[in-house]
C-alpha positions as CSV (number, residue, x, y, z in Angstrom):
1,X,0.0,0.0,0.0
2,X,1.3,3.5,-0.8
3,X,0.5,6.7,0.8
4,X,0.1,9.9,-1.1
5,X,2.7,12.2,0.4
6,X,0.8,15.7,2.4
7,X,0.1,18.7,0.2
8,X,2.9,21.5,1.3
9,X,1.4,24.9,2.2
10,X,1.9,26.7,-1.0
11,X,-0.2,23.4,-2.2
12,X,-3.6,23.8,-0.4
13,X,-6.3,26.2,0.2
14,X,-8.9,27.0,2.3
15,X,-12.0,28.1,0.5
16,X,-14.3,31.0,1.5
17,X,-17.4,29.0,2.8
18,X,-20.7,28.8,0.6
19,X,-22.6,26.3,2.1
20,X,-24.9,27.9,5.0
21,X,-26.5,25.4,6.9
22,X,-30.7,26.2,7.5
23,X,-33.4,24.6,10.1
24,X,-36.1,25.5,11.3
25,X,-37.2,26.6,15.2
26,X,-40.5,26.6,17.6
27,X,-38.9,29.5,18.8
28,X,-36.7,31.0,16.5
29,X,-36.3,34.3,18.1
30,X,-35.1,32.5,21.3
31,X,-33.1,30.1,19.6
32,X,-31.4,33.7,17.6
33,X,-30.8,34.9,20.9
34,X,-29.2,31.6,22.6
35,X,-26.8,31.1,19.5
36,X,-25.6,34.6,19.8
37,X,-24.9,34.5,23.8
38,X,-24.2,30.9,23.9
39,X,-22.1,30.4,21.0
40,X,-21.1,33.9,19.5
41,X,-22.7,34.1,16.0
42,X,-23.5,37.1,15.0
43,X,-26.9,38.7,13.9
44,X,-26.4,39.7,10.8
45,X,-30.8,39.6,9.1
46,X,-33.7,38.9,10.2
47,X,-37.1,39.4,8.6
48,X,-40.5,38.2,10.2
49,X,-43.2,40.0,12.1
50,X,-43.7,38.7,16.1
51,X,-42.8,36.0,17.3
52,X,-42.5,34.4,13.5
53,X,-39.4,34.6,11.9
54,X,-39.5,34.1,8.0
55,X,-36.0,34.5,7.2
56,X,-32.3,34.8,10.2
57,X,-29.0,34.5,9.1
58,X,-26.3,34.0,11.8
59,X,-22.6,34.6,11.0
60,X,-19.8,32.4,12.4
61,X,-16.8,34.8,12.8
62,X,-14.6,33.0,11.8
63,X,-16.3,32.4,8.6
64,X,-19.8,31.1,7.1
65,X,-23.0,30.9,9.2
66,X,-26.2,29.2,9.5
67,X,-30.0,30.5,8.2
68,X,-32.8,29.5,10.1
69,X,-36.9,30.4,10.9
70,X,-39.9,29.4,12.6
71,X,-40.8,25.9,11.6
72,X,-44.6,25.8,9.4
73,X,-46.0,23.1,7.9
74,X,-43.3,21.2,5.6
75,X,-40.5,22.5,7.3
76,X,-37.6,20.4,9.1
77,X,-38.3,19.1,12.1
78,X,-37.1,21.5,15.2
79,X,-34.7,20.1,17.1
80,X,-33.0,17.6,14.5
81,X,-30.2,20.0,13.0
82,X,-26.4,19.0,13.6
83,X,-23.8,21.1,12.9
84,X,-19.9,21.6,13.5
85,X,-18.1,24.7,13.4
86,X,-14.5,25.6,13.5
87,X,-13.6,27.5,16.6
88,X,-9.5,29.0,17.7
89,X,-10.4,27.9,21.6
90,X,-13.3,25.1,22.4
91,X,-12.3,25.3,26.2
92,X,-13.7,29.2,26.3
93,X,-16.6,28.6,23.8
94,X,-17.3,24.9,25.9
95,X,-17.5,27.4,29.1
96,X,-19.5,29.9,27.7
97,X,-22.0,27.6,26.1
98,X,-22.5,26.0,29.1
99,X,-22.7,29.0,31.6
100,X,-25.9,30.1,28.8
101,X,-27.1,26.6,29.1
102,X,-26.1,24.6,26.5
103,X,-26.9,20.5,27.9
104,X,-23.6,19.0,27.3
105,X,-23.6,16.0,24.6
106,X,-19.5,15.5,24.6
107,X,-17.3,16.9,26.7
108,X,-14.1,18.7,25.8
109,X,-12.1,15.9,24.1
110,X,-8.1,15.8,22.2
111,X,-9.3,13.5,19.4
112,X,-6.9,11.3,17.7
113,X,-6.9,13.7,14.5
114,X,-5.6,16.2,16.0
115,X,-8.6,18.2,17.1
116,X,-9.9,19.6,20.3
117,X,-13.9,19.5,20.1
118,X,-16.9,19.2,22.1
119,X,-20.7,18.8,21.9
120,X,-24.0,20.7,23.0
121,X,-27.4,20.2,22.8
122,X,-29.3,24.1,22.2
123,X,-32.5,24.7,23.8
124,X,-34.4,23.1,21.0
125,X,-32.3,19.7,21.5
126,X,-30.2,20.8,18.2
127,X,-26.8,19.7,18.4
128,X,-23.8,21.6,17.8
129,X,-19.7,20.6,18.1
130,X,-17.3,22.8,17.5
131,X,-13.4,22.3,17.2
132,X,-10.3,23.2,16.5
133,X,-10.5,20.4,13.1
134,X,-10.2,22.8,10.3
135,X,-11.1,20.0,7.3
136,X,-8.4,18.2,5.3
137,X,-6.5,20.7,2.9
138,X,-7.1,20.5,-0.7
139,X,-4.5,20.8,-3.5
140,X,-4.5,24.2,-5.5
141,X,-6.2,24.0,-8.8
């Protein structure tokens, strides 16, 4: 068996994201307001009237984000969305989530791979890891 050798740095890159995660909430409003002091996304729209939200989009700052609203008829299932996000310190954002809350699914763990990670449940039973694991690099094209 042979093994391809590692990309070198000037080899790889780390795309911008363009895939944004969506799900739906029974209370989106609340959940908007848990992922932004529990986790640190950031608010960047949101469109609804009330309590209804028709359209949120959360920024991750260190890159991408997640789109969510209230769940209607046809919509996913609250409380079935899984995510993992890329963070620079899970022991900080582990604290943090929990002092807002967050039920703990995983605690802080070195994995094998290199990473550093965790996992939470949000108010709405979601689950969400986050980690140091930035992905496998990709060759330049």
């Amino acid at each position: 068996m042979t093994q391809t050798p590692a990309p070198t740095q000037q080899q790889t890159q780390t795309p911008p994201p363009q895939v944004w995660p969506s799900f739906s909430a029974r209370d989106a409003r609340g959940l908007i307001k848990f992922l932004v002091d529990a986790f640190g996304f950031e608010e960047t729209a949101v469109y609804g009237e009330g309590d209804t939200v028709h359209h949120a989009e959360l920024a991750w700052p260190p890159g991408g984000g997640v789109m969510l609203g209230s769940a209607d008829p046809g919509s996913q299932t609250p409380g079935t969305f899984r995510c993992y996000a890329v963070c620079d310190d899970p022991d900080a954002l582990f604290e943090r989530a929990v002092g807002h809350g967050a039920t703990v699914i995983r605690e802080l763990t070195d994995q094998d791979y290199g990473s550093r990670e965790f996992s939470v449940a949000d108010p709405e039973g979601n689950r969400w890891s986050f980690g140091t694991y930035r992905g496998a690099p990709r060759p330049v094209k």
